[in-house]
C-alpha positions in Angstrom: -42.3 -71.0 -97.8 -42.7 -68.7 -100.5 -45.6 -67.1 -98.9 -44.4 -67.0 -95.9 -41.5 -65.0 -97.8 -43.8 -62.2 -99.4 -45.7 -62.1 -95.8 -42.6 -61.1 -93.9 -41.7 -58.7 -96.7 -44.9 -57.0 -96.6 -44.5 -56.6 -92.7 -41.3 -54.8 -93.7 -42.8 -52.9 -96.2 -45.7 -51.7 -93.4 -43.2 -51.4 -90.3 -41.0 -48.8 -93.1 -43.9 -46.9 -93.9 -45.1 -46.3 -90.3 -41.2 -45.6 -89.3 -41.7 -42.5 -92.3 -44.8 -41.5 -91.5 -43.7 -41.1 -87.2 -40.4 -39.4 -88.5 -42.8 -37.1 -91.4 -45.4 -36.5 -89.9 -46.5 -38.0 -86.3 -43.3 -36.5 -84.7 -43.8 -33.1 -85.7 -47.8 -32.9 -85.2 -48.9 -29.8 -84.1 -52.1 -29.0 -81.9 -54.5 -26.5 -81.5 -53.1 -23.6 -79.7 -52.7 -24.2 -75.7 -52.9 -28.0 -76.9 -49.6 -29.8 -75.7 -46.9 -30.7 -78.0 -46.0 -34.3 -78.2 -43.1 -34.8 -76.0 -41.1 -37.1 -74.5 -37.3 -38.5 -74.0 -36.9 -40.1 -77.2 -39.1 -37.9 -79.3 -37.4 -34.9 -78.2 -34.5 -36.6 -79.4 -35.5 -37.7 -82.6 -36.4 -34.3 -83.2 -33.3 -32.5 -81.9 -30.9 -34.9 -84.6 -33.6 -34.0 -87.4 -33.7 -30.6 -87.3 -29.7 -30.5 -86.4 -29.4 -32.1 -89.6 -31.9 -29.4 -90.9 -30.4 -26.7 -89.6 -26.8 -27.7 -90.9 -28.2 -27.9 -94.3 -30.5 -25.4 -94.7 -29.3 -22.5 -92.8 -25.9 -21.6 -94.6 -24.0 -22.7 -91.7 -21.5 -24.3 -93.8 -21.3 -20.6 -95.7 -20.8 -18.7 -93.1 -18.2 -21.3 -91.2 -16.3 -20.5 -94.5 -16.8 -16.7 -95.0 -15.4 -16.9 -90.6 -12.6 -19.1 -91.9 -11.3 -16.3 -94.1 -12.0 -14.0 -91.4 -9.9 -15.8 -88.8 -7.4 -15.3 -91.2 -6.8 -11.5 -90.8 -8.0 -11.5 -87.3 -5.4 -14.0 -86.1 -2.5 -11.8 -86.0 -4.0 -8.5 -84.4 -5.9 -10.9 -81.7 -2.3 -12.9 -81.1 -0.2 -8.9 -80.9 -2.6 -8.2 -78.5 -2.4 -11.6 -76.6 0.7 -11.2 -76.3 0.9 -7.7 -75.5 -1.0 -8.4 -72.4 0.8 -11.0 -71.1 4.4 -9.4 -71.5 2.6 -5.9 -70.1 1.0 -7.8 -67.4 3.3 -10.3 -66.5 0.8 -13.6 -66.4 3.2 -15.6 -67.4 5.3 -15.0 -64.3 2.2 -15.1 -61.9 0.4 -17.7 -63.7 3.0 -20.2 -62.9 4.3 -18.6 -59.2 0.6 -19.0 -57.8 0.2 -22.6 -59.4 3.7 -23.6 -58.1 3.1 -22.3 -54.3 -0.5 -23.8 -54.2 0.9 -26.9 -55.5 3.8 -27.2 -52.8 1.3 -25.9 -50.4 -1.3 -28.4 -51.0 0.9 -31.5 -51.5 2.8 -29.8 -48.1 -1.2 -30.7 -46.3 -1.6 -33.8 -48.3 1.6 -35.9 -47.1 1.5 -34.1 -43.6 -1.7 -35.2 -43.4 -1.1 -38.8 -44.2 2.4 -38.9 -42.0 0.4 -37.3 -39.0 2.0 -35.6 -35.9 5.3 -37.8 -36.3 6.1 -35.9 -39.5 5.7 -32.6 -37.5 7.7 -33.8 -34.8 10.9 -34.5 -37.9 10.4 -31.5 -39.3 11.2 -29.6 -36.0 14.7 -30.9 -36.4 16.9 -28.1 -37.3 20.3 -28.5 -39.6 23.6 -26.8 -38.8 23.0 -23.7 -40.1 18.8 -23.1 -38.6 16.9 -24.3 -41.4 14.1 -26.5 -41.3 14.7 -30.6 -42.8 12.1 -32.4 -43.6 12.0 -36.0 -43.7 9.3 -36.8 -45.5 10.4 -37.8 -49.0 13.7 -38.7 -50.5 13.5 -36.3 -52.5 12.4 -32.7 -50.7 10.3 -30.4 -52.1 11.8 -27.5 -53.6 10.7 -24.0 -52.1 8.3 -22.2 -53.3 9.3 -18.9 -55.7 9.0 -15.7 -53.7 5.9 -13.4 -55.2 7.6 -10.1 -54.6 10.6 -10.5 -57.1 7.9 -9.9 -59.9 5.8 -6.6 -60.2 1.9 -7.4 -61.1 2.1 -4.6 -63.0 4.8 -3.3 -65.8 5.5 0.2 -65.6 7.9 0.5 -68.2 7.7 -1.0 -71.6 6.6 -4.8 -72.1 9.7 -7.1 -70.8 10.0 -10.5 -72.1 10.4 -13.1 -69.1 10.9 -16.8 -69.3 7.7 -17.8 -68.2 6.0 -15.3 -70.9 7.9 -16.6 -73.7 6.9 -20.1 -72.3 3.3 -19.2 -71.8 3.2 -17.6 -75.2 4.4 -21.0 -76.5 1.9 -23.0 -75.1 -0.6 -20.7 -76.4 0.5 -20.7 -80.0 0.6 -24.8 -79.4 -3.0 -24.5 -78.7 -3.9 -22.3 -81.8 -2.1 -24.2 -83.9 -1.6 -28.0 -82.3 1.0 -29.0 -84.4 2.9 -25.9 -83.7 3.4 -27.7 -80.5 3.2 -31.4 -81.0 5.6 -30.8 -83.9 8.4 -28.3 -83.5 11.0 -30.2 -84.9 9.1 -30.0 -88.4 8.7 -27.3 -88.2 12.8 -25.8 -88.3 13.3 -27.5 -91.8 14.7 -24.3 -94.0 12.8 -26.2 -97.4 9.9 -24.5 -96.9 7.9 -22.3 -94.9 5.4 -23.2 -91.7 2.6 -20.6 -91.9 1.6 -21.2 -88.6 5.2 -19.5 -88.0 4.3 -16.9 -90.2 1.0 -15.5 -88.4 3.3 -15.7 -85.3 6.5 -14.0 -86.4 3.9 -11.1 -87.8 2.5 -11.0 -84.1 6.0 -10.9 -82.5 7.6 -8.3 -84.5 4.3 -6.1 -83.7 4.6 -6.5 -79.7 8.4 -6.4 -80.2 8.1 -2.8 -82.3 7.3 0.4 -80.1 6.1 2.2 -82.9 3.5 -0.8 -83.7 1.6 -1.2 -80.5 1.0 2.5 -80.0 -2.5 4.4 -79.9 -3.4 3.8 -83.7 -1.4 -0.1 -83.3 -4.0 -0.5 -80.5 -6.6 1.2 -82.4 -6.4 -1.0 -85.7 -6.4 -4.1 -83.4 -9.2 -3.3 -81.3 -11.0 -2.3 -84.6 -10.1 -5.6 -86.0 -11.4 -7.6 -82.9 -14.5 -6.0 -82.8 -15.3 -6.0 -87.1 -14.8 -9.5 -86.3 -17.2 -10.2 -83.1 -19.9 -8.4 -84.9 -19.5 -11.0 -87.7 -19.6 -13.9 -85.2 -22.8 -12.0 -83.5 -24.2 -11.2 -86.6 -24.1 -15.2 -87.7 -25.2 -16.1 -84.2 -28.3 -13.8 -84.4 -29.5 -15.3 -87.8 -28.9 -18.8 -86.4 -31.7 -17.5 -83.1 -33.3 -15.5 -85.8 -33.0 -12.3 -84.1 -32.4 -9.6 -87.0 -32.4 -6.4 -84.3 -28.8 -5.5 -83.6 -27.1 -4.0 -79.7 -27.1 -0.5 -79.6 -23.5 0.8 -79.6 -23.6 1.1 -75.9 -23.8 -2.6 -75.4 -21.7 -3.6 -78.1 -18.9 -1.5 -76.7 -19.6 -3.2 -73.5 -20.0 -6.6 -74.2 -16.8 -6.5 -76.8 -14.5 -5.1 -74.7 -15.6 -7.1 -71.6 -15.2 -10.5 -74.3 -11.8 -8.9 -75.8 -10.0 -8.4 -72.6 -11.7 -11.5 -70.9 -10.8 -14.0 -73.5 -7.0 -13.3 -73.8 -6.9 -14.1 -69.2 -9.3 -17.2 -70.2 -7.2 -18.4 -72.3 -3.8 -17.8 -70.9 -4.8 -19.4 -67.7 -5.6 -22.2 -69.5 -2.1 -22.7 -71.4 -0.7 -21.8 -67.6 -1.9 -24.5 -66.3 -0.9 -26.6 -69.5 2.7 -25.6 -68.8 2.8 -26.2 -65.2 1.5 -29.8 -65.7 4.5 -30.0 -68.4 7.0 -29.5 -66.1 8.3 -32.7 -64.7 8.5 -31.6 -60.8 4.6 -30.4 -61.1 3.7 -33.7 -62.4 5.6 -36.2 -60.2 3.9 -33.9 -57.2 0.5 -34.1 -58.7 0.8 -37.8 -59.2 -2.9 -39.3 -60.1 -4.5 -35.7 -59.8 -2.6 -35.1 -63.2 -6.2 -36.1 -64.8 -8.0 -33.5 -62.5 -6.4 -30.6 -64.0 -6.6 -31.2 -67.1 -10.2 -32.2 -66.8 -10.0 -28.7 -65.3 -8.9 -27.4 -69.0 -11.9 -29.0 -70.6 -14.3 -27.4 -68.4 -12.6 -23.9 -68.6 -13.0 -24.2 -72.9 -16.5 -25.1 -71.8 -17.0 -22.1 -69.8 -15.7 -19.9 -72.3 -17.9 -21.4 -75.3 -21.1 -21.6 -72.7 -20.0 -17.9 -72.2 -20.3 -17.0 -75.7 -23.7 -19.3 -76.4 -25.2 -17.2 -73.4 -23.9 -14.0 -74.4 -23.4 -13.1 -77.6 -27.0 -13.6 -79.3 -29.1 -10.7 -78.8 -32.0 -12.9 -77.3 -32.6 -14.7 -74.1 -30.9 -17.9 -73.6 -31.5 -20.1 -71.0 -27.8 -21.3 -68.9 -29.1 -24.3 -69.7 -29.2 -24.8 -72.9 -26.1 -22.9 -73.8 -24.5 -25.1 -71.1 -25.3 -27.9 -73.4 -24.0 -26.3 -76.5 -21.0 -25.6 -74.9 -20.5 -29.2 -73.5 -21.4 -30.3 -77.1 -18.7 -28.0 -78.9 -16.2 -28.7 -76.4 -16.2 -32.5 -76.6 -16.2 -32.0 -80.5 -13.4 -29.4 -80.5 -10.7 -31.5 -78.8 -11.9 -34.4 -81.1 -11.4 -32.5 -84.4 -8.1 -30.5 -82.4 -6.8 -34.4 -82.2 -7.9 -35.3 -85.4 -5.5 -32.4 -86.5 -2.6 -33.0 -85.2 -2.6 -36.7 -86.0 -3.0 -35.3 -89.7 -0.1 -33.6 -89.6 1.8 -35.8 -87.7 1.7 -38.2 -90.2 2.9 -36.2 -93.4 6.0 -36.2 -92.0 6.1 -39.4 -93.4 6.3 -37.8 -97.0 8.7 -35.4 -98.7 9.2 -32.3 -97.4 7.5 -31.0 -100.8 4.5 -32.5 -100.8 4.6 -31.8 -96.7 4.5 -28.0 -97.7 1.7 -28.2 -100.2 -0.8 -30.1 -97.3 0.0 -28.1 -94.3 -2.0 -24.6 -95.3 -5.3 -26.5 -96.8 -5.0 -28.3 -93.4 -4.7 -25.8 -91.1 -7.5 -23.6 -92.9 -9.4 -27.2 -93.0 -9.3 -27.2 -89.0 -10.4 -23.4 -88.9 -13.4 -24.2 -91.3 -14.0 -27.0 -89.2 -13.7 -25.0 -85.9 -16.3 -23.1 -87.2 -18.8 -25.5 -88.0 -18.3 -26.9 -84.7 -18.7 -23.3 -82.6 -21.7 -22.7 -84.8 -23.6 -26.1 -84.3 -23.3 -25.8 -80.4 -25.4 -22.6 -81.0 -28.0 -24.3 -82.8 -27.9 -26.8 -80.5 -28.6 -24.8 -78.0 -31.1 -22.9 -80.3 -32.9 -26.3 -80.8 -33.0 -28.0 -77.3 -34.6 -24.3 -76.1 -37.2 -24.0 -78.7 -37.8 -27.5 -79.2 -41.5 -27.2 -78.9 -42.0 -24.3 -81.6 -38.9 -25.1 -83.2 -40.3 -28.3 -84.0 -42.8 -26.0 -86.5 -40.3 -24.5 -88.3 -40.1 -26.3 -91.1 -43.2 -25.5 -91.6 -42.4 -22.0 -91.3 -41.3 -21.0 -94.7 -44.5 -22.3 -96.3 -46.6 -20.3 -94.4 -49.0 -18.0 -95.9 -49.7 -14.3 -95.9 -53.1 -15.4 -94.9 -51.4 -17.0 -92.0 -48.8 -14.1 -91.0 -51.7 -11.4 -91.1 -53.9 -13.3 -88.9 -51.4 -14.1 -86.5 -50.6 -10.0 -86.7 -53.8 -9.6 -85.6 -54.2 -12.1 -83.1 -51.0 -10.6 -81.5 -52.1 -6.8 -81.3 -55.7 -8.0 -79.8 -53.5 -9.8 -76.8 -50.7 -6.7 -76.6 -54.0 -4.3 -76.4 -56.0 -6.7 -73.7 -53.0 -7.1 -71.3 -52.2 -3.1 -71.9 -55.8 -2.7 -71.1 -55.9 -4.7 -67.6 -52.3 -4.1 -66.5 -50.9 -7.5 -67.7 -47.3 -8.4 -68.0 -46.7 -8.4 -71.4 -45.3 -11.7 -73.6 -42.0 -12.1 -75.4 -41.3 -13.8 -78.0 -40.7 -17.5 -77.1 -44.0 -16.9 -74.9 -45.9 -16.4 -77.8 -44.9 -18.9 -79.3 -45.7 -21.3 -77.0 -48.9 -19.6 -76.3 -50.4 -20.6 -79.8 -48.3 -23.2 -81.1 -46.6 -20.8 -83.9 -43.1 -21.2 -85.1 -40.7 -19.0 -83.1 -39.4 -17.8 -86.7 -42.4 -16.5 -87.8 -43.3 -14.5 -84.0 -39.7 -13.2 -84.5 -40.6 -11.3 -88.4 -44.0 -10.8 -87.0 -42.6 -8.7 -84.0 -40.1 -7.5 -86.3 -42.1 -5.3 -89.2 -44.5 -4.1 -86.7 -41.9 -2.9 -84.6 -40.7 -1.0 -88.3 -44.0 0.1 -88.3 -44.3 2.0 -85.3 -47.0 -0.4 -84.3 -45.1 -2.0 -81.2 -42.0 -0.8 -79.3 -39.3 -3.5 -77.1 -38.9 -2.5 -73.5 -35.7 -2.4 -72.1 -36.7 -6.0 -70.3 -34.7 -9.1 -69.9 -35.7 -10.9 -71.9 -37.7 -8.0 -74.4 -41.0 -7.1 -74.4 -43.4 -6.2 -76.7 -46.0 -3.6 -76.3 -48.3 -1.3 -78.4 -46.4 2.5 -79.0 -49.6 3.9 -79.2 -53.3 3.8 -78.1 -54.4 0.3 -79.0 -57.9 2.4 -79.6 -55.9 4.2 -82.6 -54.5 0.9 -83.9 -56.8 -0.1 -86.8 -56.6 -4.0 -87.9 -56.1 -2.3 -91.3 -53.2 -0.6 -90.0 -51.8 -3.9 -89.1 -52.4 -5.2 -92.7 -51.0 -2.4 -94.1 -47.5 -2.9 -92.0 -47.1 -6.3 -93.2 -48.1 -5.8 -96.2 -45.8 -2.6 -96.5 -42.5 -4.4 -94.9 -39.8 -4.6 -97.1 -38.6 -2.3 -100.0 -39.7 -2.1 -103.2 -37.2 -3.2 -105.6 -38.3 -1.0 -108.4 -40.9 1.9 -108.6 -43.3 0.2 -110.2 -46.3 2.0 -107.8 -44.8 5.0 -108.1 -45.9 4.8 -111.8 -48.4 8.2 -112.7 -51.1 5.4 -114.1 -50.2 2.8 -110.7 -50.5 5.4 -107.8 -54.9 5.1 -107.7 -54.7 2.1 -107.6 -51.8 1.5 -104.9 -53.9 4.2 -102.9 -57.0 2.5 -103.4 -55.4 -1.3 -102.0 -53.8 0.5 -99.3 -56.7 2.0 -97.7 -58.8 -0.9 -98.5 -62.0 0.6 -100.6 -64.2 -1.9 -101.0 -65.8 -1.0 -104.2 -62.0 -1.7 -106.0 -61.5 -5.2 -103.9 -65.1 -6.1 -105.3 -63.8 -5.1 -109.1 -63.1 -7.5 -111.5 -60.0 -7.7 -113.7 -61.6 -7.4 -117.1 -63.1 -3.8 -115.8 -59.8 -2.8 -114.1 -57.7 -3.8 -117.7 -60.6 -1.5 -119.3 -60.1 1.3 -116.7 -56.5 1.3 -116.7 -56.3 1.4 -120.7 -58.9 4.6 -120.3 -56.1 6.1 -118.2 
């Protein structure tokens, strides 16, 4: 029995130590180059949850889903004035719910005709006492649809509050903030002071104030919005590694096309929020309820697919930032949920102790919000570059040795394709070209495009080739670039005694490489 014991404890032992050594080691081997990676459904897997938990650990995510957190904070209020200067100048609100209302009569109108047939056609021919049409169809008939000329598309004047604004607004504000929303009757206590009403008494008294949403009102918000997309692009780049910003061009472009897209997105999606919440809409829908408001999840997929596929500086495949999106979405509502239940239940407590949980909480679900829209990116960064990405933690351990070669063996292919006409690689293709992390192409490409050794072409996705003769291109040129990228962080070569010898190493004399360091300490103390 006893040996029998130790025998199966052994096998433990074994079965553990082969588990470690797949999960080490076997799962991440890497092959010669143009060898294929070990793949496979459950490998792929395996490595996507490793190096998620990697990445969350290890790349400052967690940092810079706080340093956004305190961001959000002063971004809230100019992106909310400017919300909701659109929608009273535009009047969504009002068309928003007009359209959705007249679809919906008109659609239910084709369902139920549809399933009375011609008989229903026939009753509704009957005319009452005074011409109009009577249908027959329900007990209960529909009401007629709201006439779409009683509201301009377009405000002339100054912005007009409306009904359906003000309710549009709300229904925004309850998405923000949930428990805005889910809990407006905690909210009117006069003990102490909501700050989710705060951030939107600040917005209101902005879009309410003439003077406030002028040119420089519109100027400072517009600043604000974009100081705070090229924060969320800046951390999106470093989670791709992609250090090369837009040019101001596309940044103007993309910003504005994101800043004035987002605040539509987004109101439609509260629209159809409060249509389903009124009771008429509902009782029409019936079981297609569901439908719309799987509707809702896809648009917040959309919109974070939108900003996986957009805002990094790199290629990404629909894909894969179709996955990240689905990813963030699905984990958004949850932590959304998660929220409100929180603050649900500290009504519960004293109003005093209610006071001092509701900001750490709502900074809590911003932080987490964060975390959440980051990790979709680097799921989508991981699924694309699963194959190199695999490398990457070996990355960082990688030798000078390594990097220069690889230099090399980069500007020998740029100059062969340049020679015979070839299209020439980007990045990931490299990669996958010669098994080498995607990190390390990425810093390659990087300092010799500093050193005027490669240019990007204007290509979807970029390009690398040589910016000059690849016959002028020496491979200690190369060397010299990598070796030379950076910045000194003192002038220790620019020393009177240092400079021969900085000269000498950076035009490679052989006689000083072959030197040994007793006669340099002699030579230098001659000096």
């Amino acid at each position: 029995m006893k040996h029998k014991v130790l025998s199966n404890f052994r096998r433990w032992i074994e079965s553990f130590k082969r588990g470690r050594q797949f999960v080490a080691h076997d799962i991440w081997r890497i092959g010669l180059p143009g060898e294929e990676v070990p793949n496979g459904l459950i490998i792929k897997q395996i490595r996507a949850i490793i190096l998620l938990a990697r990445g969350l650990m290890e790349e400052t995510i967690l940092l810079r889903a706080s340093a956004l957190t305190f961001a959000t904070l002063l971004f809230i209020v100019p992106f909310l004035a400017l919300m909701f200067f659109l929608i009273q100048t535009f009047n969504i609100g009002d068309q928003i719910y007009q359209r959705m209302d007249n679809q919906t009569y008109k659609a239910v109108s084709a369902l139920r005709h549809g399933d009375n047939g011609d008989e229903d056609e026939e009753e509704q021919g009957e005319c009452a006492p005074d011409g109009a049409l009577v249908s027959d169809i329900d007990s209960k008939p529909l009401p007629p649809p709201v006439d779409q000329g009683t509201t301009p598309v377009l405000s002339v004047g100054a912005p007009r509050k409306t009904n359906s604004d003000e309710q549009l607004k709300q229904q925004i504000i309850g998405w923000v903030f949930p428990i805005f929303k889910e809990g407006e009757s905690i909210t009117e206590a006069a003990d102490y002071t909501n700050p989710v009403k705060i951030f939107v008494s600040l917005a209101e008294s902005g879009v309410n104030n003439p003077r406030t949403v002028g040119l420089s009102g519109l100027i400072f918000i517009l600043t604000t919005v974009f100081v705070f997309m090229r924060n969320v692009e800046y951390t999106l780049n470093r989670i791709w590694s992609v250090k090369r910003q837009r040019n101001l061009f596309l940044v103007i472009s993309h910003y504005m096309m994101i800043t004035l897209f987002l605040p539509f997105v987004a109101a439609s999606i509260m629209g159809m929020n409060a249509a389903l919440e009124n009771p008429h809409v509902s009782e029409m829908l019936g079981s297609f309820t569901f439908a719309v408001r799987l509707l809702q999840f896809l648009f917040l997929c959309l919109a974070l697919t939108l900003i996986y596929y957009i805002v990094p500086n790199t290629k990404v495949h629909f894909r894969y930032a179709l996955l990240g999106g689905i990813v963030g979405s699905l984990l958004f509502l949850l932590n959304s949920w998660a929220y409100v239940k929180f603050q649900m239940g500290l009504v519960r407590y004293t109003n005093f102790f209610f006071t001092f949980a509701l900001f750490p909480l709502l900074l809590m679900y911003i932080y987490i919000s964060w975390i959440i829209l980051l990790s979709g990116s680097l799921v989508s960064f991981a699924y694309q570059n699963e194959k190199t990405f695999a490398m990457e933690r070996l990355a960082e351990g990688a030798p000078q040795a390594y990097r220069e070669f690889f230099a090399i063996r980069l500007m020998m292919e740029l100059a062969y394709r340049h020679r015979h006409r070839l299209l020439y690689p980007t990045a990931q293709e490299a990669a996958e070209l010669w098994n080498v992390p995607t990190r390390i192409v990425s810093e390659t490409l990087e300092a010799l495009h500093e050193g005027q050794l490669v240019t990007a072409a204007a290509t979807t996705p970029v390009t690398y080739q040589p910016r000059h003769d690849p016959r002028s291109i020496k491979i200690l040129d190369v060397l010299n670039v990598l070796r030379e990228h950076g910045q000194d962080p003192s002038r220790l070569r620019n020393q009177k005694d240092a400079v021969p010898l900085s000269n000498a190493l950076y035009s490679g004399d052989a006689a000083i490489l072959q030197k040994d360091m007793y006669t340099m300490a002699e030579e230098y103390e001659r000096s």
